[in-house]
N, C-alpha and C positions, 0 to 999 in steps of 0.2 A: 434566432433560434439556433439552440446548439445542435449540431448535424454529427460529433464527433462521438463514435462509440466508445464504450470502456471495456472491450472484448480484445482479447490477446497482448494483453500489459505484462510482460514476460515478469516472473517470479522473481529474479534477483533486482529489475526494474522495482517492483513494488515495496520490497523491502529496503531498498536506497529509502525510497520516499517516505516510508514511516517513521526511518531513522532519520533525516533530516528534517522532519516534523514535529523532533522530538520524543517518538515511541521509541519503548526498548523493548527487546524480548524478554521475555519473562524467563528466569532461572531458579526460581526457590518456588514449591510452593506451587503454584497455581500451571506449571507447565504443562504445555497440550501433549496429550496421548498420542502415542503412534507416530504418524505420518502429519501432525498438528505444530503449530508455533501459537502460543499467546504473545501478543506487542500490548504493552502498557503506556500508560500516560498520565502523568496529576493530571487528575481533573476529569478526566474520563468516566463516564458512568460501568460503563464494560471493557473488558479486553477485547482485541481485535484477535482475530482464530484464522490463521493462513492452512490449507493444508500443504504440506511439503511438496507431496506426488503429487499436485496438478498444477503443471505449467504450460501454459501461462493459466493467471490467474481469472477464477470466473468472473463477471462481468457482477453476478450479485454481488459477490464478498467485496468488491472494489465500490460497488454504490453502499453497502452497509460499512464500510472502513470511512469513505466519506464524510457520508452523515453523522457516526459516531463522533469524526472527527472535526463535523459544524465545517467542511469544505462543501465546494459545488464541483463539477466536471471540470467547468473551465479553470477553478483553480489549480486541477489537477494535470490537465492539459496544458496548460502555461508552465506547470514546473518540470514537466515531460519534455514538450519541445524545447524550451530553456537548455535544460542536462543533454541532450540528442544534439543540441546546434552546439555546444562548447566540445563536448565528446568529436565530432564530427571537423571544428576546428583543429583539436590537437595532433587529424592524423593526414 
C-alpha cells in the first residue's frame, strides 16, 4: 500500500512532469482565464487546468492530472524521486 501523499508537489515540480509526459500548454484558443494554465495532450479526453497562484499544487488537481493522464501515484512518485536524486547528484 502506497503510504506516499501527493500534497505539496511545488508548481514548477509539476509542470516539469507534464511537460516531460508529453503535455504542452495550451496557447491559442482554449487558454485558461486569469490565474489558469491549460496542458494538452493527443489523446486526452480534457485539458489539464493548473491554477498559477497556488503553490504548491492541490493534492486534487494532481490525482485528477493523473487519471486523466491513465498514471497511478507511484508512477508519479518514481518520476519525482527519479528527477530529486539526479538534481541532488549534480550539486
Amino acid at each position: 500500500m502506497n503510504r506516499q501523499k501527493l500534497s505539496n508537489i511545488p508548481l514548477t515540480d509539476f509542470r516539469r512532469f507534464l511537460f516531460e509526459k508529453g503535455c504542452s500548454r495550451a496557447e491559442t484558443g482554449t487558454k485558461g482565464r486569469g490565474g489558469h494554465e491549460k496542458w494538452e495532450k493527443e489523446g486526452l479526453l480534457r485539458p489539464i487546468t493548473l491554477q498559477t497562484h497556488v503553490d504548491p499544487v492541490p493534492e486534487l488537481v494532481v490525482r485528477n492530472a493523473l487519471a486523466n493522464l491513465g498514471m497511478t501515484k507511484q508512477d508519479f512518485f518514481d518520476w519525482y524521486y527519479k528527477k530529486n536524486k539526479k538534481r541532488d547528484n549534480k550539486e
